[in-house]
N, C-alpha and C positions, 0 to 999 in steps of 0.2 A: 851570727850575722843577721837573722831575720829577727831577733830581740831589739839590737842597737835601730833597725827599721823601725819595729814598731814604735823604740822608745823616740825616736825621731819625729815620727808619725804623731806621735801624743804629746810632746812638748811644743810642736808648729800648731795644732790644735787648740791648743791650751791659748800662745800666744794668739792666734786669732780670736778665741773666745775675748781676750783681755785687754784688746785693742779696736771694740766695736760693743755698740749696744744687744747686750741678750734680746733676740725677741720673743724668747719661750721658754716654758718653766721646763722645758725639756733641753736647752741651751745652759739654762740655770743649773740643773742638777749633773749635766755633765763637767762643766767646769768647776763646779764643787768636786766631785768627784778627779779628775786630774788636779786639779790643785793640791789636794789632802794627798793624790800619789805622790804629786813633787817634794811634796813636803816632807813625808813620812819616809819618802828613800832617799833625800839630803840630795837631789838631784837640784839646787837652786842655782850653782855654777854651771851646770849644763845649761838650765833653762834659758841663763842670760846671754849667756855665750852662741846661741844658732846664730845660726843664720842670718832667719828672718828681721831681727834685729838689727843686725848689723847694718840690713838695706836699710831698712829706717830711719835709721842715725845719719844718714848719708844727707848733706846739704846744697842744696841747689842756689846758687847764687841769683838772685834776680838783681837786672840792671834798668837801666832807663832803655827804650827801644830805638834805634836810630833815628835820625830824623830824614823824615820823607821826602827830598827837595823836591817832589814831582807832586804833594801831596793836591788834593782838588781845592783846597783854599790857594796854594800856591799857583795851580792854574788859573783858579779865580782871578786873581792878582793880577796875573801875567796877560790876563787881558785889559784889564783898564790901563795898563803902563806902558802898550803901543801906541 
């Protein structure tokens, strides 16, 4: 149980390394290092498959925003038109 943790632990790691700029050769050499693990124990279906992923993939619809009938050009208005 504390294996599948860790391996959990190091695939969510890996993908944050790989979704943001390294800022150090100590960032650099760790995701070298999990990369080459993933790689070497054919864990590449697991990697893609978390989680983390999954929320990523998730799409948010943007729309046009209601319109404001009370908006301060509209009050503007509403005083020259008494």
């Amino acid at each position: 149980m504390i294996e599948e943790r860790d391996m959990a632990t190091a695939l969510r790691r890996l993908a944050i390394l790989e979704t943001r700029p390294l800022l150090s050769t100590d960032e650099l050499l760790e995701w070298n290092q999990l990369r080459r693990w993933v790689i070497d124990n054919n864990l590449l279906d697991e990697y893609k498959e978390q989680h983390y992923f999954s929320c990523t993939r998730e799409v948010t619809k943007n729309g046009y925003a209601p319109k404001n009938p009370s908006s301060i050009f509209s009050r503007f208005l509403n005083l020259f038109r008494k």
